[in-house]
GUDO-242024 format. One record per residue (C-alpha): residue number from 1; residue in three letters; chain; x, y, z. Coordinates in Angstrom, 1 decimal, decimal comma. Layout:
NUM  ALA  A  X  Y  Z
...
***
This chain:
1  UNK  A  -82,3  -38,7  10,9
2  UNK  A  -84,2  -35,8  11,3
3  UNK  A  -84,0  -33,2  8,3
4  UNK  A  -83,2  -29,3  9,4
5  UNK  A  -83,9  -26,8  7,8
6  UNK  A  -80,7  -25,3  6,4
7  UNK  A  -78,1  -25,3  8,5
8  UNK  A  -79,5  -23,1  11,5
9  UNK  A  -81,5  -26,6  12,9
10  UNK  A  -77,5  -27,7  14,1
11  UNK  A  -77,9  -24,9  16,5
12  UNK  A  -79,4  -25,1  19,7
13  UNK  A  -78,7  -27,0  23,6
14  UNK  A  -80,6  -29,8  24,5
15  UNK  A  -79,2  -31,8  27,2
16  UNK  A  -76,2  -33,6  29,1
17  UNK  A  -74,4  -36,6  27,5
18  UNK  A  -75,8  -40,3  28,7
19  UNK  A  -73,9  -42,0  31,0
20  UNK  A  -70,7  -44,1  30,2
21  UNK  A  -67,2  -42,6  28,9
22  UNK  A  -66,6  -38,9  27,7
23  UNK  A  -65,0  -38,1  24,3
24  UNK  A  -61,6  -37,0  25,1
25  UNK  A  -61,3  -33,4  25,4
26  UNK  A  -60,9  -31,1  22,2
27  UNK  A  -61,2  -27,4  23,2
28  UNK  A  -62,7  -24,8  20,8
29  UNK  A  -60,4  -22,9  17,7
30  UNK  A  -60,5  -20,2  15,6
31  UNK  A  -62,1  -21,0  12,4
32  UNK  A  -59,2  -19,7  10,8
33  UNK  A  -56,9  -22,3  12,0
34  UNK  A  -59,2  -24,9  9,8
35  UNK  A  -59,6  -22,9  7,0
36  UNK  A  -56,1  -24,7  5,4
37  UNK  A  -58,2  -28,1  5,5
38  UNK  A  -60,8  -26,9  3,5
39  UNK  A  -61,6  -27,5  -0,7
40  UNK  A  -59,7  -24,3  -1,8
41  UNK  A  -63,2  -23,3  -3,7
42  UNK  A  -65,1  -22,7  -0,9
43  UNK  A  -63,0  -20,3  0,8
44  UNK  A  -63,5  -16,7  0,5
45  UNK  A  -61,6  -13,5  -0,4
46  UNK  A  -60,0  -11,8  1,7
47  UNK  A  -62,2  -8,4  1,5
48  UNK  A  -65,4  -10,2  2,3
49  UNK  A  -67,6  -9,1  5,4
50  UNK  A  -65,5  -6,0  5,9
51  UNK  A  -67,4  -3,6  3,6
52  UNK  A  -68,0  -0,7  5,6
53  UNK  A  -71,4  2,0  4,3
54  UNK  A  -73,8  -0,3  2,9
55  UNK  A  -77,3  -0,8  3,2
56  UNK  A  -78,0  -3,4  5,5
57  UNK  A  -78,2  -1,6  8,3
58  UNK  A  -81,1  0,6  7,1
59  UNK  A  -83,1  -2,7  6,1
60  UNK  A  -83,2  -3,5  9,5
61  UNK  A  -84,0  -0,3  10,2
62  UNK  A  -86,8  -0,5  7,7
63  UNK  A  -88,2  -3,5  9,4
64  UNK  A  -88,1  -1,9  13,3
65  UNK  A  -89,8  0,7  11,8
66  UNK  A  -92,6  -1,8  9,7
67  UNK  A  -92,9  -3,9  13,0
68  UNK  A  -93,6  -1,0  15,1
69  UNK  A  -96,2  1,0  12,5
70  UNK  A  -99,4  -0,8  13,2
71  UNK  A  -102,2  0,3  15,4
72  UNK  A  -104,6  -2,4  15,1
73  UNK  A  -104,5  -5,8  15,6
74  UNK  A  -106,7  -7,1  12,8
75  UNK  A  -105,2  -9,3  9,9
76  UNK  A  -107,9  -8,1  7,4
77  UNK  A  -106,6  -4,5  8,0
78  UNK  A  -102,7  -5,1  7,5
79  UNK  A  -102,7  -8,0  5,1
80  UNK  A  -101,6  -6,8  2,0
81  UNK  A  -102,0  -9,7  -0,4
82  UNK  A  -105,7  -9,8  0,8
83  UNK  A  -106,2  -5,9  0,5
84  UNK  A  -104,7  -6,6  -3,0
85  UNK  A  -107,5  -9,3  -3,8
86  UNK  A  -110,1  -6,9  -2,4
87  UNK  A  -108,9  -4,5  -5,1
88  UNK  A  -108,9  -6,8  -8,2
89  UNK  A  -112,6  -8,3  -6,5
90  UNK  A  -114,6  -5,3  -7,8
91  UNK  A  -115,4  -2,7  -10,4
92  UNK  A  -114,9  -0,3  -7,7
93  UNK  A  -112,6  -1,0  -5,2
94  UNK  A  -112,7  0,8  -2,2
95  UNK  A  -109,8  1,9  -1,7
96  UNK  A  -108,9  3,5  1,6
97  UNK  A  -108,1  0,8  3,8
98  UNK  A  -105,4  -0,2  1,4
99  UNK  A  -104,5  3,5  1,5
100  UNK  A  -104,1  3,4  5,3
101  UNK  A  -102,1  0,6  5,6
102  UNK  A  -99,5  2,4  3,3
103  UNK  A  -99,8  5,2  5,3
104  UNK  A  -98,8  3,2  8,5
105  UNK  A  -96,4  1,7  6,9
106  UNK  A  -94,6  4,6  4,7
107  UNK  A  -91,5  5,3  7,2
108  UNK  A  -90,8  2,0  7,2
109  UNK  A  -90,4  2,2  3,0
110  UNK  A  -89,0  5,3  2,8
111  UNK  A  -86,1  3,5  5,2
112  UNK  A  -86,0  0,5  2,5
113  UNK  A  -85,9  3,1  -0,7
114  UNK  A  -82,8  4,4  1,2
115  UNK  A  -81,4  0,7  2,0
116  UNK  A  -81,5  0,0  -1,8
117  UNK  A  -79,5  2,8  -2,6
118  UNK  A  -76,8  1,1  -1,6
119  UNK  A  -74,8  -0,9  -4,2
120  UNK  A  -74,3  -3,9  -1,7
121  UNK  A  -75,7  -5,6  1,3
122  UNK  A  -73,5  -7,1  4,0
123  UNK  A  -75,6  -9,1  5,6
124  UNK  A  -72,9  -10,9  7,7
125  UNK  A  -70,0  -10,2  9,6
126  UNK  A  -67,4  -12,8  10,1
127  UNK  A  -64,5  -13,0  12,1
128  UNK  A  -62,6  -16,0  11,2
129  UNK  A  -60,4  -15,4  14,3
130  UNK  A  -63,2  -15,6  17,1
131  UNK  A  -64,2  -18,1  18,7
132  UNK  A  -68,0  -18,4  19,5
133  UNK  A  -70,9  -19,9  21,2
134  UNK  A  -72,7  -21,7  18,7
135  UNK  A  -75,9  -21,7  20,5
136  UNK  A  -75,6  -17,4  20,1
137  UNK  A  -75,8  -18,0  16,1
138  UNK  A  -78,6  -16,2  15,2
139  UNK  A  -81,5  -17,1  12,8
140  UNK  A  -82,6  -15,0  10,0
141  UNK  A  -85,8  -16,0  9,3
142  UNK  A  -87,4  -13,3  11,1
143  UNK  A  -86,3  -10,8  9,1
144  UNK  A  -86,5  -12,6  6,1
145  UNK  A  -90,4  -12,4  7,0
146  UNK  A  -90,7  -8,7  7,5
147  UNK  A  -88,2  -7,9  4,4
148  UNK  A  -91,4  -10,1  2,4
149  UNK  A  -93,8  -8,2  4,0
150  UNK  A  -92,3  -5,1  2,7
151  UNK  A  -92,3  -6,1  -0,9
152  UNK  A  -95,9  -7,1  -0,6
153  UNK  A  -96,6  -3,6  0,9
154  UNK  A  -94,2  -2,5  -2,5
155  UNK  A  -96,6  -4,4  -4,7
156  UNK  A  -100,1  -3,0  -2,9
157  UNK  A  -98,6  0,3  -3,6
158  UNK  A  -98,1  -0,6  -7,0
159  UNK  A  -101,5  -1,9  -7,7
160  UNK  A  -103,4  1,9  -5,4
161  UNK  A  -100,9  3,9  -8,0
162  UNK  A  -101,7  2,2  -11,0
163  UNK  A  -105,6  2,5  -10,0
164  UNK  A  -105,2  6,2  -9,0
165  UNK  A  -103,6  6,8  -12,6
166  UNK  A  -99,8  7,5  -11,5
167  UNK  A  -98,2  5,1  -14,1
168  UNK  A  -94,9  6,2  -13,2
169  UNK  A  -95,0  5,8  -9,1
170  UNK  A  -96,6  1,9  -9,8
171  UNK  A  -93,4  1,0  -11,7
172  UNK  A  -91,3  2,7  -9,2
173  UNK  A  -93,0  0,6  -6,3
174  UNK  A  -92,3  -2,7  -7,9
175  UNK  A  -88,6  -1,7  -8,7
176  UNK  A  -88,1  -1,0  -4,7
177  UNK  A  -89,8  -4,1  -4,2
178  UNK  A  -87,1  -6,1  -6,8
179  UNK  A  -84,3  -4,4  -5,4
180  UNK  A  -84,9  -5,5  -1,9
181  UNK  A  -85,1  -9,2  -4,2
182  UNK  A  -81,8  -8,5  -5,6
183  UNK  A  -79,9  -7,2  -2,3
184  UNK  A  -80,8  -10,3  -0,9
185  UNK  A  -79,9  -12,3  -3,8
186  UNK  A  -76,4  -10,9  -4,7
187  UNK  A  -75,8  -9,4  -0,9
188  UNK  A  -73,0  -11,3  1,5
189  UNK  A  -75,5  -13,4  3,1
190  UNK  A  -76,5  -16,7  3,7
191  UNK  A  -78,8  -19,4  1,9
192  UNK  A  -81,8  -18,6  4,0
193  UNK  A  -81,3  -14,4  2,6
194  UNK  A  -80,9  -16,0  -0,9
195  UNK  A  -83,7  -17,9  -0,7
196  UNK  A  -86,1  -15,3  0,6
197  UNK  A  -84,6  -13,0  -2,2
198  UNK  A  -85,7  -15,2  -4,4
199  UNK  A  -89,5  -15,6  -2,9
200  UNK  A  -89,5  -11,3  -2,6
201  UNK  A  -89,0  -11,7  -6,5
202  UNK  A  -91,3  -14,3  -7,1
203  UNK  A  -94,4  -11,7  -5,6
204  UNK  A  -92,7  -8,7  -7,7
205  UNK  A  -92,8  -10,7  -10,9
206  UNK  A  -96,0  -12,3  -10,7
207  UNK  A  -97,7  -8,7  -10,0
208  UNK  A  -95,3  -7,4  -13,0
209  UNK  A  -96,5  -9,9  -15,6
210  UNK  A  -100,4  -9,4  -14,1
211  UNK  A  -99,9  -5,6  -14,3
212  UNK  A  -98,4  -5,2  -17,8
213  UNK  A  -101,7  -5,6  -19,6
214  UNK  A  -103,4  -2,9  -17,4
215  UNK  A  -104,2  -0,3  -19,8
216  UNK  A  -103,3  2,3  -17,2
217  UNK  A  -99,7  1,4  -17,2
218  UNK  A  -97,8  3,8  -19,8
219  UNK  A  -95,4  2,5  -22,3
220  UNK  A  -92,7  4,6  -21,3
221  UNK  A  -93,1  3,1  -17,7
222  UNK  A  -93,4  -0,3  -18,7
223  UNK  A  -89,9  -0,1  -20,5
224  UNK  A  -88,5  1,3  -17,4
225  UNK  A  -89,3  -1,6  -15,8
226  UNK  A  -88,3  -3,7  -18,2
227  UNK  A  -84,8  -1,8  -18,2
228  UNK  A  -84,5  -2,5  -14,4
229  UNK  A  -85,1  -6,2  -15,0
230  UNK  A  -82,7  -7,0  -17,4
231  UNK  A  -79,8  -6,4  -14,7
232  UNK  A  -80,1  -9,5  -12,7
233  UNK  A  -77,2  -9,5  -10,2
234  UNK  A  -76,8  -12,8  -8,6
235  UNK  A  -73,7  -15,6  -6,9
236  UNK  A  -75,2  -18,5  -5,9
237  UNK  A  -71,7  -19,6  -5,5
238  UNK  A  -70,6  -16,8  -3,6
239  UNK  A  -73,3  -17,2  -1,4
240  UNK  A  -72,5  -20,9  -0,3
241  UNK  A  -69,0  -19,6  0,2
242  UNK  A  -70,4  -17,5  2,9
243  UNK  A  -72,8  -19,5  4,0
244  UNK  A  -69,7  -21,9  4,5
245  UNK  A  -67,2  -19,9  6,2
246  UNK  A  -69,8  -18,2  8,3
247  UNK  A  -71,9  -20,9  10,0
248  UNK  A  -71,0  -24,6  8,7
249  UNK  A  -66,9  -24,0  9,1
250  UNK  A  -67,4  -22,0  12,6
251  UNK  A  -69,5  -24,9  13,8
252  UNK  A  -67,4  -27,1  13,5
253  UNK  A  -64,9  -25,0  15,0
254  UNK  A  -66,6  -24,0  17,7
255  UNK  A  -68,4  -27,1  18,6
256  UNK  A  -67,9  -29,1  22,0
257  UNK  A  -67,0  -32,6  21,1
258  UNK  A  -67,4  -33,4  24,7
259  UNK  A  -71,0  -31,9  25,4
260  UNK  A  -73,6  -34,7  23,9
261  UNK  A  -76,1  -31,8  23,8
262  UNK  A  -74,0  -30,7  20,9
263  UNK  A  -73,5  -33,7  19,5
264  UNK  A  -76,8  -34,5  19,5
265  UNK  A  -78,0  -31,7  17,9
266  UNK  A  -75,1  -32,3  14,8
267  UNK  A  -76,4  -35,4  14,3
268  UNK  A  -80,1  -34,8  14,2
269  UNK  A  -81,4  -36,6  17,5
270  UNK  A  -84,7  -36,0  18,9
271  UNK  A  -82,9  -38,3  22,1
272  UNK  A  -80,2  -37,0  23,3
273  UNK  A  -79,8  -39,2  25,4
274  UNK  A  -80,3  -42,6  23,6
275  UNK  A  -77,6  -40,4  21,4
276  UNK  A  -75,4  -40,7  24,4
277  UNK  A  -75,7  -44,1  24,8
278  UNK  A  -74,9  -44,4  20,9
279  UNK  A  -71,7  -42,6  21,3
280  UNK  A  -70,6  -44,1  24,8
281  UNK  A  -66,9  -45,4  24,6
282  UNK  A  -66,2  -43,5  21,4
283  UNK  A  -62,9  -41,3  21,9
284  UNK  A  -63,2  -39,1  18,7
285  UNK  A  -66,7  -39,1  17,7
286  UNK  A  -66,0  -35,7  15,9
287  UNK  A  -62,8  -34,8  14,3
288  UNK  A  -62,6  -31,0  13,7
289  UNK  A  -60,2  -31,1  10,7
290  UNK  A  -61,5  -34,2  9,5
291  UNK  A  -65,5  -33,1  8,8
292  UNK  A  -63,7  -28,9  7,8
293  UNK  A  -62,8  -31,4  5,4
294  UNK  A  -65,9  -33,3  4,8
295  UNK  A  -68,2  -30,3  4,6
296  UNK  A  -65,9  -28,1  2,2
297  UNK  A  -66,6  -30,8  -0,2
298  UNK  A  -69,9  -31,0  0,1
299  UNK  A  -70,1  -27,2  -0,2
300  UNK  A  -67,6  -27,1  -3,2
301  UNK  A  -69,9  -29,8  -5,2
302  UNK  A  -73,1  -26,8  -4,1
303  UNK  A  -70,7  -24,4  -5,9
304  UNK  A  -69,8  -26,6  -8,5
305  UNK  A  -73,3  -26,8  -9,5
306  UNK  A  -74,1  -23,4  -9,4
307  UNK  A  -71,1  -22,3  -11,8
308  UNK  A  -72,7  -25,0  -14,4
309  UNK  A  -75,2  -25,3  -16,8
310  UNK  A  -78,2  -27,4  -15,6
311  UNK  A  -77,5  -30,4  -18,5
312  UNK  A  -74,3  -30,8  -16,1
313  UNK  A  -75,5  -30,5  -12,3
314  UNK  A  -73,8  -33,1  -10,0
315  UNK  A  -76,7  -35,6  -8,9
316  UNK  A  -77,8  -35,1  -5,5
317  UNK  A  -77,4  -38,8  -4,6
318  UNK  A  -73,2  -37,5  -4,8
319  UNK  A  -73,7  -34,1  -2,3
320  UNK  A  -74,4  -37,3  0,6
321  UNK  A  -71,7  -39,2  -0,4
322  UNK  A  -70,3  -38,9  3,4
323  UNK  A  -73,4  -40,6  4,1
324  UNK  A  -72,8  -43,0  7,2
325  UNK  A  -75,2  -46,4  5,7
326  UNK  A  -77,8  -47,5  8,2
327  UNK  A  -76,8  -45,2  11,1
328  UNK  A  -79,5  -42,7  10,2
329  UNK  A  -81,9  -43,4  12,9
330  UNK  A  -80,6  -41,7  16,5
331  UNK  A  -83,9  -41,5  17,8
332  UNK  A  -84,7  -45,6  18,8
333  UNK  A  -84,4  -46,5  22,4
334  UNK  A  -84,4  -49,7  22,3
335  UNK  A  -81,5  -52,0  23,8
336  UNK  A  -80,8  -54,0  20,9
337  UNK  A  -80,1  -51,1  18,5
338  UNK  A  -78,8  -49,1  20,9
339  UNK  A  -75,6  -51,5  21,1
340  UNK  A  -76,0  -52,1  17,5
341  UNK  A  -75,2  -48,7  16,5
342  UNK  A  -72,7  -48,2  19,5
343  UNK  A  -70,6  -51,0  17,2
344  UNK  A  -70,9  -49,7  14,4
345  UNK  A  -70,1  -46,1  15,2
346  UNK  A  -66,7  -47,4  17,3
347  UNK  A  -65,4  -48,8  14,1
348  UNK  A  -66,1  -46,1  11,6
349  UNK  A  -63,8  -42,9  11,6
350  UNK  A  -65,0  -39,5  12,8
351  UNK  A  -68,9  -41,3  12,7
352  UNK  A  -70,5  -38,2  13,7
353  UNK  A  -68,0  -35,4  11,9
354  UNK  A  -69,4  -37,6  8,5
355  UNK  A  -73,2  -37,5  9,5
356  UNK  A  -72,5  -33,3  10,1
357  UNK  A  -71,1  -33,5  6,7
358  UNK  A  -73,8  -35,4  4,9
359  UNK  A  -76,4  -33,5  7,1
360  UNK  A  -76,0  -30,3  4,6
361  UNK  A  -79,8  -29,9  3,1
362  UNK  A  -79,2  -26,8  0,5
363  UNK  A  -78,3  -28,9  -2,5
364  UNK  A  -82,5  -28,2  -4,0
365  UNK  A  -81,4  -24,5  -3,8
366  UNK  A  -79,4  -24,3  -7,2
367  UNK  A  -82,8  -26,1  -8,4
368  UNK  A  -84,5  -23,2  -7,2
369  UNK  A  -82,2  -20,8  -8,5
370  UNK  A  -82,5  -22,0  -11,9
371  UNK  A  -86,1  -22,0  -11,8
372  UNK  A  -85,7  -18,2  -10,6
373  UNK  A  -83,8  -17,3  -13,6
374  UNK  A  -86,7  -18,9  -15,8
375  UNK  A  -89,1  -17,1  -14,4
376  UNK  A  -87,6  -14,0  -14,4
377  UNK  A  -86,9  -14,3  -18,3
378  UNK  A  -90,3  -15,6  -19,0
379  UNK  A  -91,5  -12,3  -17,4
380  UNK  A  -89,2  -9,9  -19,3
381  UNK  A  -90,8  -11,6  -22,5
382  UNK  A  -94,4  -10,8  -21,3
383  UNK  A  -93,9  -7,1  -20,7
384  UNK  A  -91,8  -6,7  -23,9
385  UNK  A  -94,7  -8,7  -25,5
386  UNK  A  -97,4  -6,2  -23,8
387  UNK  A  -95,3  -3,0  -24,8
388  UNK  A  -95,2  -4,4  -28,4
389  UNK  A  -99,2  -4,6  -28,6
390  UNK  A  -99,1  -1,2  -27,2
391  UNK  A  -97,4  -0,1  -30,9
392  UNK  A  -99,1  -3,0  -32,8
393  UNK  A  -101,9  -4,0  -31,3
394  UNK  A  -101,7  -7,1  -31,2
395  UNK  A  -98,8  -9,9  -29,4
396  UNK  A  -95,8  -10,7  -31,7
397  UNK  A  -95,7  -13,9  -34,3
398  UNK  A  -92,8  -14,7  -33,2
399  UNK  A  -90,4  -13,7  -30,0
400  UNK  A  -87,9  -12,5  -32,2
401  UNK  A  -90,0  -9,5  -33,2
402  UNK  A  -89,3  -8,2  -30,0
403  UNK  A  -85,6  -8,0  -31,0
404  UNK  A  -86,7  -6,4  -34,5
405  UNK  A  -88,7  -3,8  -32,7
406  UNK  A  -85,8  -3,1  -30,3
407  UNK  A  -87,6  -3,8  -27,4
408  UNK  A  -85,3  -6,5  -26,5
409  UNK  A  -81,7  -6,7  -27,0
410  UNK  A  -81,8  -10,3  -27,2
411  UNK  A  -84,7  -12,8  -26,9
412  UNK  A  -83,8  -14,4  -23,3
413  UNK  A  -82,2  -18,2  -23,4
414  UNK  A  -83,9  -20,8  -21,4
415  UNK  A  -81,5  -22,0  -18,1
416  UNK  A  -82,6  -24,7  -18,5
417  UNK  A  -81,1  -25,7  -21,5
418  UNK  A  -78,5  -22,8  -21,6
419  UNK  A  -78,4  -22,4  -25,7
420  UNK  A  -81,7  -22,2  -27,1
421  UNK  A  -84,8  -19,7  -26,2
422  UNK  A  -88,1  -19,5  -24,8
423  UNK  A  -90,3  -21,7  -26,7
424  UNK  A  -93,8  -19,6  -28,1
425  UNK  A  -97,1  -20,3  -29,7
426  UNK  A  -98,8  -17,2  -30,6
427  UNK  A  -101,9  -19,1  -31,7
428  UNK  A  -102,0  -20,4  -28,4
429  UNK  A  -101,0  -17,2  -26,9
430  UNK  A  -98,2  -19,5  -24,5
431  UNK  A  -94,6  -19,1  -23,5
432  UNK  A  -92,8  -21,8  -22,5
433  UNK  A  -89,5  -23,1  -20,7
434  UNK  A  -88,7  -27,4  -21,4
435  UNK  A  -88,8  -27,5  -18,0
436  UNK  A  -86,0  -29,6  -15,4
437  UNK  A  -86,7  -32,2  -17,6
438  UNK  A  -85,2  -30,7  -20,7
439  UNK  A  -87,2  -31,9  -23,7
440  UNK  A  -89,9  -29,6  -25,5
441  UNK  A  -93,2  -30,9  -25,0
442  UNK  A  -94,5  -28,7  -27,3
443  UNK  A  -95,6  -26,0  -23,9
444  UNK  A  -97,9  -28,8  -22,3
445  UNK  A  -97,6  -27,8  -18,5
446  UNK  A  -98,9  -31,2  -16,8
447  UNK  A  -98,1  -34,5  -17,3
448  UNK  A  -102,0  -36,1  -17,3
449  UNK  A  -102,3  -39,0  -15,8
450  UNK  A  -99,8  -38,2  -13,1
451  UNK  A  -100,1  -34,5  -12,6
452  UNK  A  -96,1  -33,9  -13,1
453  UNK  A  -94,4  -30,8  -14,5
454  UNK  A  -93,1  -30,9  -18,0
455  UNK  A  -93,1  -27,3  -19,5
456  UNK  A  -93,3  -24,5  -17,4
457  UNK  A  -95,4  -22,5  -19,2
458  UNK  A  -97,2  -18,9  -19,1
459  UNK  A  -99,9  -17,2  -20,6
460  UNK  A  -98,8  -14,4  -22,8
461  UNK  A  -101,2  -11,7  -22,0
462  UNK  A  -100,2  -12,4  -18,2
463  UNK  A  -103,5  -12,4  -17,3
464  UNK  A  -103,7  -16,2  -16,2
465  UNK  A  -100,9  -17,0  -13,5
466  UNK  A  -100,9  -20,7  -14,2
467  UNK  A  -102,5  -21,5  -17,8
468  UNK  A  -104,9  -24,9  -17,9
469  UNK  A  -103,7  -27,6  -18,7
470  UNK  A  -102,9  -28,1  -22,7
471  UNK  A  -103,8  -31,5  -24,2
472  UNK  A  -102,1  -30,2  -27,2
473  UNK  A  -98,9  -31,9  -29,0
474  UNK  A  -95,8  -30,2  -30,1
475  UNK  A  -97,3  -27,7  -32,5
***
């Protein structure tokens, strides 16, 4: 079967259904009228997607304005991840075409600085009573792009303040640009806005942990920025719920059983019509209460493993339980598995309701979440590290001196093992997280003879994004 990305690859009309019988009819409902078949944790409260006054609407208008700012065509001019490398390329940077492009682009962030005034983002509306055209579900990854670009124009801003000597303003720019991060993040949206949330932080953090040791950055301004990070608002849970109710549950509700250009698309097929032929003579090849059900269990064991600690996450093998065996493959023409599959599918219950079911690709998402959260502490302990050479002039001995010094109010724990902290070598000059894997290997970032993670590990000067590789034991 085809993989989609998330679940906005169901959507879409391909073509009629094959020849031979029809499904028998099953009309469109309400998504409401399923919601009683559903695992009770993945349905939502009762307030959700009716918050009225947030800031959603002036992202969008944000990124109308970004999309409409530009008056040249050329990529070297409005790139600003390479107009950020031209910067950090020379003793003195020239700096006006990076000035211009901020220039161009500045209604567009004074429109997001307004945005993240807001304390919340509803990024989708849901009415559980409507029946809709699935093919009209929109995809966000659009705006996801331009919401990206934005922070990237956050983080050139950043870099032209800190060169310009306004301390203050570069710490500013990179709290916008975290804040758009964490609207995403925590907003009523779906997977795909979580996940670009999380990639908007990933460019604010790297520049935060590069930018700490710049001696032009103040103290003062570096602890206001480390203030702001410590808040971390995040639901990964919350987010599947709506991610649930808002496109998987009104799929399913909404869906044609009787179109095969629907059907097709559930299952994955790049054939619709050898799909057809698959599903010929099958009465109920998709059973609306039947995969409500099916899904909300995959979705509740998504939200079971974001609500736990990483030593417990649910294997992944167990989010495709609903798998159907050996019917994976829609897209072969040929005679012989054509009826083969046609069998097989007439004998199993609610055959494509269970492929829609096991189709659900977001499980690697609470990976990525946890892998957020390490990052994110490893670069709070970087620019309290850079803030205590500031006083001392030199990095701590240990990471609890950050604590002593009040910097920190508590040296951050590793996700991945959810008691113990952030591992540290001053000699070394290396912070480190055990990794997925869970066992200390003494901060070695690579295994060597395979080139697989183990630590994930950071430089503590933030210099060096990615340290080299340590053939170094546990110290």
């Amino acid at each position: 079967m085809k993989k989609r990305s998330l679940c906005y690859g169901f959507l879409g009309i391909l073509v009629t259904f094959g020849c031979g019988k029809k499904p028998l009819p099953d009309p469109p409902v309400a998504p409401a009228s399923l919601v009683g078949d559903t695992d009770p944790s993945v349905r939502l409260a009762a307030h959700k997607f009716e918050r009225a006054g947030d800031g959603w609407a002036l992202a969008q208008k944000a990124i109308a304005l970004a999309d409409a700012a530009v008056p040249t065509a050329d990529k070297s001019a409005t790139d600003p991840m390479r107009l950020m490398a031209g910067l950090d390329s020379s003793e003195t940077p020239n700096l006006d075409p990076a000035r211009k492009l901020i220039s161009w682009k500045q209604p567009a962030l004074n429109a997001l600085a307004q945005a993240n005034l807001a304390d919340h983002w509803t990024i989708i509306r849901f009415n559980e009573n409507e029946i809709i055209d699935i093919a009209k579900l929109s995809e966000p990854f659009p705006e996801i792009a331009s919401l990206k670009d934005l922070v990237k124009l956050e983080v050139l801003a950043s870099k032209l303040e800190l060169l310009s000597g306004r301390s203050a303003k570069a710490a500013e720019d990179l709290i916008q640009g975290n804040l758009v991060a964490q609207h995403l993040i925590s907003g009523d949206g779906t997977v795909v806005h979580y996940v670009g949330g999380i990639s908007c932080q990933s460019i604010v953090l790297q520049a935060a942990r590069v930018e700490a040791s710049n001696p032009s950055f103040a103290v003062e301004d570096l602890k206001e920025l480390l203030a702001h990070l410590e808040s971390d608002p995040h639901n990964l849970a919350d987010t599947f719920r709506v991610e649930y109710n808002s496109q998987i549950l009104r799929i399913v509700a909404c869906v044609h059983t009787e179109d095969a250009s629907e059907m097709a698309q559930i299952i994955g097929s790049d054939s619709p019509e050898a799909t057809g032929e698959r599903l010929k003579g099958i009465d109920h090849p998709f059973e609306r209460r039947k995969t409500a059900a099916l899904t909300s269990q995959t979705y509740a064991l998504l939200i079971q493993n974001a609500d736990s600690p990483w030593a417990k996450q649910v294997d992944a093998d167990r989010i495709g339980q609903h798998a159907v065996e050996g019917l994976t493959d829609f897209n072969l023409t040929d005679d012989a598995h054509t009826r083969s599959t046609n069998a097989k599918l007439a004998k199993i219950d609610n055959p494509v309701g269970r492929l829609f079911a096991f189709e659900s690709p977001v499980g690697s998402i609470v990976g990525s979440e946890f892998k957020r959260q390490v990052i994110l502490g490893a670069t709070r302990i970087i620019l309290a590290a850079q803030i205590y050479r500031r006083t001392h002039g030199k990095f701590p001995t240990q990471l609890k001196d950050l604590v002593t010094e009040g910097i920190l109010k508590l040296v951050p724990v590793d996700p991945y093992t959810g008691l113990t902290p952030f591992r540290y070598d001053a000699k070394r000059g290396v912070l480190w997280s055990v990794g997925p894997n869970g066992t200390d290997e003494g901060g070695i970032d690579l295994i060597e003879d395979r080139g697989e993670p183990k630590d994930l590990v950071w430089a503590i000067d933030g210099h060096r994004p990615s340290p080299p590789k340590l053939a170094l034991g546990k110290q």
